[in-house]
mmCIF file of the C-alpha atoms, coordinates in Angstrom:
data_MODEL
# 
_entry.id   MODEL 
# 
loop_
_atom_site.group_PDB 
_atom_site.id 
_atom_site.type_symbol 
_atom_site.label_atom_id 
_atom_site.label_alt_id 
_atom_site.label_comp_id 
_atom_site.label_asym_id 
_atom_site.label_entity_id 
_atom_site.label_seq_id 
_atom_site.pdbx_PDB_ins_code 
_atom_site.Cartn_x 
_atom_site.Cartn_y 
_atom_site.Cartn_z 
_atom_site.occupancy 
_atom_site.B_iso_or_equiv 
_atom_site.pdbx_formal_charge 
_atom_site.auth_seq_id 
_atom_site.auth_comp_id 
_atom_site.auth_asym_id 
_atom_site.auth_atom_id 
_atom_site.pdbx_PDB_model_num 
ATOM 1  C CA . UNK A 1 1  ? 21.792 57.337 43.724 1.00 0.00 ? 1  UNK A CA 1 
ATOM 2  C CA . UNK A 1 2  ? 19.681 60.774 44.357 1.00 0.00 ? 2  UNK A CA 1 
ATOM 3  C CA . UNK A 1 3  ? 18.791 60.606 40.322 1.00 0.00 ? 3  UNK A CA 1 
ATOM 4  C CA . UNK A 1 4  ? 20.652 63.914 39.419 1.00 0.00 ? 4  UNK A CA 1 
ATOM 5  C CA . UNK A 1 5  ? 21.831 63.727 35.981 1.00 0.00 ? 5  UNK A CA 1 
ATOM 6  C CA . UNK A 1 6  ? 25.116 65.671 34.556 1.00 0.00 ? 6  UNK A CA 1 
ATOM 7  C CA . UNK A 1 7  ? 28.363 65.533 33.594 1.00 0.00 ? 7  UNK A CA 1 
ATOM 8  C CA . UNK A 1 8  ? 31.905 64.793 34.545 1.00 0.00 ? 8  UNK A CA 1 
ATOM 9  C CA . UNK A 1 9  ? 35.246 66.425 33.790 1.00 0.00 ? 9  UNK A CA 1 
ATOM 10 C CA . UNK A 1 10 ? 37.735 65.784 32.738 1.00 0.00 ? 10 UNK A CA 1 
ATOM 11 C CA . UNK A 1 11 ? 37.428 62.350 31.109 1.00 0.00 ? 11 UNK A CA 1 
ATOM 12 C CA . UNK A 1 12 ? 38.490 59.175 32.984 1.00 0.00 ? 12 UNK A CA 1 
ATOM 13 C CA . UNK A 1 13 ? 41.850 58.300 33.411 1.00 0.00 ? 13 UNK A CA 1 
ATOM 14 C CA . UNK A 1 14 ? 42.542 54.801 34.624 1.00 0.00 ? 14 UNK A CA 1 
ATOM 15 C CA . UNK A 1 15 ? 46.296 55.553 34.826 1.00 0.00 ? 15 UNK A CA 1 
ATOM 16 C CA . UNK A 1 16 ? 46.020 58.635 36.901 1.00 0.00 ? 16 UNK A CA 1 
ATOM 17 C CA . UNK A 1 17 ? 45.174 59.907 40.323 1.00 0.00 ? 17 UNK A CA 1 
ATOM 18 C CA . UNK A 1 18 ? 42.160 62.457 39.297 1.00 0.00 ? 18 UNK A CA 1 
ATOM 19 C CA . UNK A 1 19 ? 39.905 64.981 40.744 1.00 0.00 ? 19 UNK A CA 1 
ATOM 20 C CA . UNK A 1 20 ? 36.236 64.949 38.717 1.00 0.00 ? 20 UNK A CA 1 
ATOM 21 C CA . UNK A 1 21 ? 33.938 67.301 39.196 1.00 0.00 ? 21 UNK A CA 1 
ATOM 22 C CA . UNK A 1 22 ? 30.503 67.057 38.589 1.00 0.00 ? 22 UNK A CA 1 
ATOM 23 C CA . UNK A 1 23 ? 28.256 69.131 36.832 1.00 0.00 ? 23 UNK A CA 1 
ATOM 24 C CA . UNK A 1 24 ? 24.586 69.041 37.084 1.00 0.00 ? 24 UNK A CA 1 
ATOM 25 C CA . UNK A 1 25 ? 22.107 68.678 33.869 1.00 0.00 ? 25 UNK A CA 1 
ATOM 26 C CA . UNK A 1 26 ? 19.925 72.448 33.578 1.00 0.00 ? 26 UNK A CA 1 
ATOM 27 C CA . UNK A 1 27 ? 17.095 72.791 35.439 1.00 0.00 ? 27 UNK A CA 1 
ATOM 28 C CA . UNK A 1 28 ? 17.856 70.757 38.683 1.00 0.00 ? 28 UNK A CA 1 
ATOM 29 C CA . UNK A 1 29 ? 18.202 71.402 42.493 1.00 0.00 ? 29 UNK A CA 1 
ATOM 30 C CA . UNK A 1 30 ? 21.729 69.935 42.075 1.00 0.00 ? 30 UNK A CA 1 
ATOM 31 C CA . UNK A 1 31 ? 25.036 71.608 42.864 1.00 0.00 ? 31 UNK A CA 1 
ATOM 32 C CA . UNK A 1 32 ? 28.198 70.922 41.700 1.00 0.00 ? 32 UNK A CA 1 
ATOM 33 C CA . UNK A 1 33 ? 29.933 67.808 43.366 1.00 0.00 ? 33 UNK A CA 1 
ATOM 34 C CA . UNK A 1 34 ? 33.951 66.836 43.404 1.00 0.00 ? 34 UNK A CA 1 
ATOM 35 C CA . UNK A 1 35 ? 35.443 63.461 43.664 1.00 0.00 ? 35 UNK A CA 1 
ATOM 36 C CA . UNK A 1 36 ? 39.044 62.084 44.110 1.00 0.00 ? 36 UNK A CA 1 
ATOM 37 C CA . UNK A 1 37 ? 39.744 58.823 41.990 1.00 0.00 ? 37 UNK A CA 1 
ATOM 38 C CA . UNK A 1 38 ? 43.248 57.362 43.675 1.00 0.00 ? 38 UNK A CA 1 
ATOM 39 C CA . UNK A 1 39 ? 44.445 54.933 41.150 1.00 0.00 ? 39 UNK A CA 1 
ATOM 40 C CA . UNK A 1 40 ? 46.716 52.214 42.477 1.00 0.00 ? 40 UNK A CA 1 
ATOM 41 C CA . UNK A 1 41 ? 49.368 50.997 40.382 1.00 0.00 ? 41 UNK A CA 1 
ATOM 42 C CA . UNK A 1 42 ? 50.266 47.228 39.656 1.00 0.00 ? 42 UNK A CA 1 
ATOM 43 C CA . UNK A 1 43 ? 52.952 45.677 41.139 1.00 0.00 ? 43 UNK A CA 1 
ATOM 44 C CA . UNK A 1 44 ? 54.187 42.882 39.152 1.00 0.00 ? 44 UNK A CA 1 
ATOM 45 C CA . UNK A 1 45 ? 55.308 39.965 41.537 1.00 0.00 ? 45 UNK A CA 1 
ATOM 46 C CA . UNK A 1 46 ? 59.690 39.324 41.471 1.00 0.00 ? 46 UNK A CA 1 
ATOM 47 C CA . UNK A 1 47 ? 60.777 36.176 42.557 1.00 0.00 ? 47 UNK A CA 1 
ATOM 48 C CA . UNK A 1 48 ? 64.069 34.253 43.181 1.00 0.00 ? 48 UNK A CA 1 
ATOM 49 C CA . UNK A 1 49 ? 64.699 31.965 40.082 1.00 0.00 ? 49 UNK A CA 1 
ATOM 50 C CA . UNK A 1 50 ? 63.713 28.000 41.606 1.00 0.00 ? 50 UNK A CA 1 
ATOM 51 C CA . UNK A 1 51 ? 66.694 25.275 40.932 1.00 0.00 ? 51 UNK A CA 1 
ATOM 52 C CA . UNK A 1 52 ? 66.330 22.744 38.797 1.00 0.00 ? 52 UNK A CA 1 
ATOM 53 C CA . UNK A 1 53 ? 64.656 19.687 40.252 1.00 0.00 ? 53 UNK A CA 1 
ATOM 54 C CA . UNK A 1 54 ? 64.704 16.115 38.966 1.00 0.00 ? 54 UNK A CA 1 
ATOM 55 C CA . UNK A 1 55 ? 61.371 15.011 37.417 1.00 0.00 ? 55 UNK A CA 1 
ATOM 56 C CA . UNK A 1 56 ? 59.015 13.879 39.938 1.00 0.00 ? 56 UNK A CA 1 
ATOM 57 C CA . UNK A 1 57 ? 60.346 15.804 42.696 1.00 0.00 ? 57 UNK A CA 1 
ATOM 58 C CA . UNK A 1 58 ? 58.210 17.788 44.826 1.00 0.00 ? 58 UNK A CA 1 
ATOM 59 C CA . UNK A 1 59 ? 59.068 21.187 45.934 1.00 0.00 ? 59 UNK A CA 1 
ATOM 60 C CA . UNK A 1 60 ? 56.284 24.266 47.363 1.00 0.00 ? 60 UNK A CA 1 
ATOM 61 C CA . UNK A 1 61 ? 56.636 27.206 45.660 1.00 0.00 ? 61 UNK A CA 1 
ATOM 62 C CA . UNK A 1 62 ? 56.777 30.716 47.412 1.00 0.00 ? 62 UNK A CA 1 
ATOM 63 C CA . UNK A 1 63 ? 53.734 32.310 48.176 1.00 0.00 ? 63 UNK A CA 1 
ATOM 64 C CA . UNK A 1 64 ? 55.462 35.392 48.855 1.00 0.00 ? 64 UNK A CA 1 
ATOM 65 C CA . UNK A 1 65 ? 56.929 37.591 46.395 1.00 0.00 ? 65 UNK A CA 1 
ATOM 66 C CA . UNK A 1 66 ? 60.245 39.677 46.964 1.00 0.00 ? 66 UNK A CA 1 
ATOM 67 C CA . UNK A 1 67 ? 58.269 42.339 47.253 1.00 0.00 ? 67 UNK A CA 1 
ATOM 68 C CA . UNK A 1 68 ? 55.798 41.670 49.184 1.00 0.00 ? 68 UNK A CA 1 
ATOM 69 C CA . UNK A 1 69 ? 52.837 40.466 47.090 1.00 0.00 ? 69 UNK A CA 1 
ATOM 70 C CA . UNK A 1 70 ? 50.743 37.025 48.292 1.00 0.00 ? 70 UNK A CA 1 
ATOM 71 C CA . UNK A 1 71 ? 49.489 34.856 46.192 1.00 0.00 ? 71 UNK A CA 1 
ATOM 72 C CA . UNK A 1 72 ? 48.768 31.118 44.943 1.00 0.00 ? 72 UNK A CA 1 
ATOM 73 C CA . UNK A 1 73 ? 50.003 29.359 42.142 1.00 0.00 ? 73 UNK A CA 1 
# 
């Protein structure tokens, strides 16, 4: 955003809650900088199996998993 080139440490995780700090490129008016990356895990949607229906026979799925999770189908 400000143009200040440099590095980050450690390498990304995408699995893991990290703190990266920043390290300016030589020769800059730059300080170090920190920043927290929260990474949210997935929550995979659990539903109540449906009963079988005849064929032709209408029935609205949930749109509300178990656990909480909203969605379409």
């Amino acid at each position: 955003k400000n143009g200040v080139t440099g590095t980050w440490l450690p390498a990304f995780d995408p699995n893991n809650t990290t703190t990266y700090t920043f390290t300016p490129d030589a020769g800059q008016c730059a300080t170090n900088d920190t920043l927290k990356v929260n990474i949210i895990k997935k929550t995979t949607p659990d539903f109540d199996p449906i009963a079988d229906v005849c064929e032709g026979t209408r029935i609205t799925l949930p749109t509300t998993s178990k656990n909480g999770v909203t969605g379409t189908w």
